[in-house]
C-alpha positions in Angstrom: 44.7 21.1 -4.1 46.4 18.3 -3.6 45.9 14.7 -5.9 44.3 13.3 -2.7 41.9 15.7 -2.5 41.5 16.0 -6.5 40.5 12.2 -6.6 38.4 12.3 -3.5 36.4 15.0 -5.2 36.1 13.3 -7.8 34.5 10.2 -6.5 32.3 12.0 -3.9 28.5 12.0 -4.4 28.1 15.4 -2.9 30.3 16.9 -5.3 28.6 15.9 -8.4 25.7 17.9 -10.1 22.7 19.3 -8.2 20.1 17.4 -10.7 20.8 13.9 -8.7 17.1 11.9 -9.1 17.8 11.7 -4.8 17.6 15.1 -4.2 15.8 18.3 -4.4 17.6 21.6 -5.1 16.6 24.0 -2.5 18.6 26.9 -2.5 22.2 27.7 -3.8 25.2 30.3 -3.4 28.9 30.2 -4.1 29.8 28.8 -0.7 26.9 26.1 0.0 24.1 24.6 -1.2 20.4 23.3 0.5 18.7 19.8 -0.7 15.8 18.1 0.8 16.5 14.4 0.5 14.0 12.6 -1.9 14.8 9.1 -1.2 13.8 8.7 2.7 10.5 8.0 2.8 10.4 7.5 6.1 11.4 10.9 7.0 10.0 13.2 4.0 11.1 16.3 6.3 15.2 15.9 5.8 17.4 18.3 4.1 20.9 18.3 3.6 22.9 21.7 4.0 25.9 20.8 1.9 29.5 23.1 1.8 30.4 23.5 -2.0 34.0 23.0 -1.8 35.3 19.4 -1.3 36.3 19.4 2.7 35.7 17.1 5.1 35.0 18.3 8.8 34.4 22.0 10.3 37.7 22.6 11.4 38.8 22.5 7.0 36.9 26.1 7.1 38.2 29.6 7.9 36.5 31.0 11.0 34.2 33.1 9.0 33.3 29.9 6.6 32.2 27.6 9.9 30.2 30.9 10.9 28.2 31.5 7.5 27.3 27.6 7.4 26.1 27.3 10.8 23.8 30.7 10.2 22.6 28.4 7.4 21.9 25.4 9.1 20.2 27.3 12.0 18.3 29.3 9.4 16.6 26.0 7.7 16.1 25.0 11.0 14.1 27.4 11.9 11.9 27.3 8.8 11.4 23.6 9.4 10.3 24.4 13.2 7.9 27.2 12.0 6.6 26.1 9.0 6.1 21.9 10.3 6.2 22.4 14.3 7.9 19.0 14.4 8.4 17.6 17.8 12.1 17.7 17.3 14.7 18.8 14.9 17.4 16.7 14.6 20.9 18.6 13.3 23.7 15.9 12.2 27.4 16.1 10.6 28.5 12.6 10.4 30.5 12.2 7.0 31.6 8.8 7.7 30.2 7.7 4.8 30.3 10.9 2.8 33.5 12.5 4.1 31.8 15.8 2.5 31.1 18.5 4.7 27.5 18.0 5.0 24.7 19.0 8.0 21.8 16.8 7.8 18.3 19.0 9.2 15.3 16.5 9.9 12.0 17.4 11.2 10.8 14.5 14.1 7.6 13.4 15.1 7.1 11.4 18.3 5.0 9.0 15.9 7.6 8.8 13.1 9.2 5.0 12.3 12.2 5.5 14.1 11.1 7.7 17.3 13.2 8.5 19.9 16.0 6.8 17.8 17.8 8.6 15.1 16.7 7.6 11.8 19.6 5.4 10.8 18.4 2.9 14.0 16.1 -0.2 14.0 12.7 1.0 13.1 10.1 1.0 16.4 6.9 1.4 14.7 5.5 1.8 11.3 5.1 4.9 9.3 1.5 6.4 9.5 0.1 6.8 5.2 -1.3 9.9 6.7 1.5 11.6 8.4 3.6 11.0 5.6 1.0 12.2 2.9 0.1 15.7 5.1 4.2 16.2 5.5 4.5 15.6 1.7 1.8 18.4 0.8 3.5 20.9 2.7 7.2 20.2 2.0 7.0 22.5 -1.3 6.3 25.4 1.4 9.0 24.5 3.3 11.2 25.1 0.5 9.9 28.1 -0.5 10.4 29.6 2.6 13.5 28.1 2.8 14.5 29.5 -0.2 13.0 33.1 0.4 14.6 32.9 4.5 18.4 32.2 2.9 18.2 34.5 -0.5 16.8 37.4 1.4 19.4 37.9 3.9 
């Protein structure tokens, strides 16, 4: 690994520990990891599926590696659409903040703050107590089934 790398590790957010107060430890192997993303209150319904090692876009991953990270993402994906029945799921690898290979997977309402925009967008209405309380009781769910969809496989 080269310094560059060593010191970008270093300083990156999504290679530090899984206890961060932002962020809820879903589900864990050697080769990735799955959070939900505690400080968006906006969108309760967003996890992160995060690759362990320090690398920055798809193409840094053996052919396999890109394979066994999209079966994730589609996997948590397909919890959120069965367990919440959002009206959208919205699947995004940006890193141009975080230059960690990272997939954000966010449930959508057509009510929700930010709706038809993505969530990073001007707001267009405001978030509904009750939507946001009803997601919030059933999130743990969604992580247990997460959890028991990506350990069981």
């Amino acid at each position: 690994m080269s310094d560059e790398v060593t010191g970008a590790a270093a300083a990156c957010v999504l290679c530090g520990p899984d206890d961060d107060q932002s962020a809820y430890l879903v589900a864990r192997s050697r080769d990735w990891r799955v959070v939900r993303v505690l400080d968006n209150g906006d969108h309760p319904a967003f996890w992160r599926v995060i690759w362990n090692d320090h690398a920055a876009e798809m193409s840094d991953l053996e052919p396999p590696q890109r394979s066994a990270l999209m079966q994730v993402v589609c996997k948590v994906e397909a919890v959120i659409r069965r367990e919440l029945q959002p009206h959208k799921v919205n699947l995004a690898s940006l890193g141009n903040v975080v230059p960690h290979l990272h997939w954000h997977v966010i449930a959508r309402w057509q009510d929700d703050p930010h709706f038809p925009q993505p969530i990073w967008c001007t707001r267009q209405r405001d978030a509904t107590m009750a939507h946001r309380m009803r997601l919030e009781v059933s999130l743990p769910q969604v992580d247990r089934a997460i959890q028991t969809e990506l350990m069981n496989r």
